[in-house]
Each structure stands twice: as C-alpha cells, then as structure tokens.
C-alpha positions as CSV (number, residue, x, y, z in Angstrom):
1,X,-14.8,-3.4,16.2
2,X,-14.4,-3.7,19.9
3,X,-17.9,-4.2,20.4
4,X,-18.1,-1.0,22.8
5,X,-21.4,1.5,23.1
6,X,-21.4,4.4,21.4
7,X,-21.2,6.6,24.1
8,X,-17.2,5.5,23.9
9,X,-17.0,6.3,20.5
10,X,-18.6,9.9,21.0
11,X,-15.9,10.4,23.5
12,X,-13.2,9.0,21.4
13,X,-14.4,11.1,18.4
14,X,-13.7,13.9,20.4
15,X,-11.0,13.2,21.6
16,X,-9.3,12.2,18.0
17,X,-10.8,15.9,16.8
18,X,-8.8,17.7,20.0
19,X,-5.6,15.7,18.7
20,X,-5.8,17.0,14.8
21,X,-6.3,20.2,16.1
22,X,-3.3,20.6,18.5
23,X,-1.6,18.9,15.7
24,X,-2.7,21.5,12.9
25,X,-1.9,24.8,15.5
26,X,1.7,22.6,16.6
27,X,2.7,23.0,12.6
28,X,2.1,26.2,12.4
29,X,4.0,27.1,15.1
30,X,7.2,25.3,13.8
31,X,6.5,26.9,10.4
32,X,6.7,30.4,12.1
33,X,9.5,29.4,14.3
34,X,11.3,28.0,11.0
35,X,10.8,31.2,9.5
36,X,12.0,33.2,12.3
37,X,15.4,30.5,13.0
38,X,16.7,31.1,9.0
39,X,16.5,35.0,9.5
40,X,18.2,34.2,12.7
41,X,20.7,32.1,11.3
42,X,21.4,34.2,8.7
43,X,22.5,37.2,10.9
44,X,24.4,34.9,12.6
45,X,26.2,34.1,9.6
46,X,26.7,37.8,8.7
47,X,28.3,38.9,11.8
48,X,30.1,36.0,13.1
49,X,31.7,36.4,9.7
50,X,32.3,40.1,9.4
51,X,30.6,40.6,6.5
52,X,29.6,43.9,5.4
53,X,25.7,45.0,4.8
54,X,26.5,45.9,2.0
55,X,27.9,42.6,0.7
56,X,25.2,40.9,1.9
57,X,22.8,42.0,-0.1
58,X,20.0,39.7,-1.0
59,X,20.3,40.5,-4.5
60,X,23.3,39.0,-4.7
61,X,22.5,35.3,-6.4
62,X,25.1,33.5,-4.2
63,X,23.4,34.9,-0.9
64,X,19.8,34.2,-2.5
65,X,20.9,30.6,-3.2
66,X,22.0,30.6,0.5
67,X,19.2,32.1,1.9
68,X,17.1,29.8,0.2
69,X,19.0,26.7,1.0
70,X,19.3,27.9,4.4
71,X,15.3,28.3,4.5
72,X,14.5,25.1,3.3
73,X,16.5,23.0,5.7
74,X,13.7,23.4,8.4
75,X,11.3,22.2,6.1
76,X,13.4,19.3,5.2
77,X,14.4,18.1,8.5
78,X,10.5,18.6,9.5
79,X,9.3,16.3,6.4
80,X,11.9,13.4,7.5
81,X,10.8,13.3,10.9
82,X,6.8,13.3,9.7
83,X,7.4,10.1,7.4
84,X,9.5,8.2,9.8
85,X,6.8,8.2,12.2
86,X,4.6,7.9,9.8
87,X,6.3,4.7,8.8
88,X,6.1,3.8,12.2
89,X,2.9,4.5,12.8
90,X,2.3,2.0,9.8
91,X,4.4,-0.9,11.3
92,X,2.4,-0.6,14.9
93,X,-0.7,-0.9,12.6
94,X,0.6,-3.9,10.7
95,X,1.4,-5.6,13.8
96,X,-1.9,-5.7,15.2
97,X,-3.3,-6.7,12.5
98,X,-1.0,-9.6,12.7
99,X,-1.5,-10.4,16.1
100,X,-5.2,-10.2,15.3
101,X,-5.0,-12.9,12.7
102,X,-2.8,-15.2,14.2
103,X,-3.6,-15.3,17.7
104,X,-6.8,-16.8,18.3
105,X,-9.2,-15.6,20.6
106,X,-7.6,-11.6,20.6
C-alpha cells in the first residue's frame, strides 16, 4: 500500500510478531496478578473487619458469592479497558481512511 520494498515489510512483520507476543505474556501477567489481588483483598476484608476464620469459611454461600464477585471485578475492569481502546483503535482507522479518500494526493 505504501509502495515500500519488501525488505520494510520483513522488518515490520517482525516487529508486529514482537508486539503480539509482549501483548499475550502482558495478559498473563495481569491474570496472575488478578488472581493474587482478590486473595489479597479478601484477607484484607477479613481482618480489617475482625471476622473470625471460622466465619469465613468459603463454604458459606454469602462469602462464595463474595469471593466470586470480588474475583471477577479484575476481569471486568480489564475487558472495559480492551474494548475502549479497541474502539479507539477503530476510530484512528476510520479516520485514515477518510483522510485517504478525501484528500487528494495523500
């Protein structure tokens, strides 16, 4: 499309392939750290409120519900942020195009 040789596009192959990857190994990290900031956040919430081991027990359904609400607010949060920039991502793309079309000699 920009009429360059292909020794660019080698390079910018590459390049785009080191990006996915850092990406991919990046969500796995904030999946662990997720992971680790509910468990965290949970025993915060069990000492800060003085609430015995023993009524905290996991098989209670009110602090399963918890737990699980409490898990998947990472997630969540995480999701939002991917589709707003994906949506952004999508605008940028439009725009070019626009400019492209309507700008003669781009």
């Amino acid at each position: 499309m920009a009429c360059m040789g292909e020794a660019v596009r080698e390079r910018t192959d590459a390049l785009d392939a080191a990006g996915n990857t850092t990406a991919a190994i990046g969500k796995g990290f904030c999946i662990g750290s997720a992971a680790l900031v509910s468990l965290a956040l949970f025993g915060a919430y069990i000492t800060r409120s003085k609430i015995d081991l023993v009524h905290a027990s996991i098989l209670d359904p009110k602090v399963f519900a918890g737990m699980l609400f409490g898990a998947m607010l990472p997630y969540w949060f995480s999701a939002m942020t991917m589709k707003s920039v994906g949506k952004a991502a999508l605008a940028m793309v439009e725009e070019v195009r626009r400019q492209f079309n309507t700008i003669i000699g781009m």
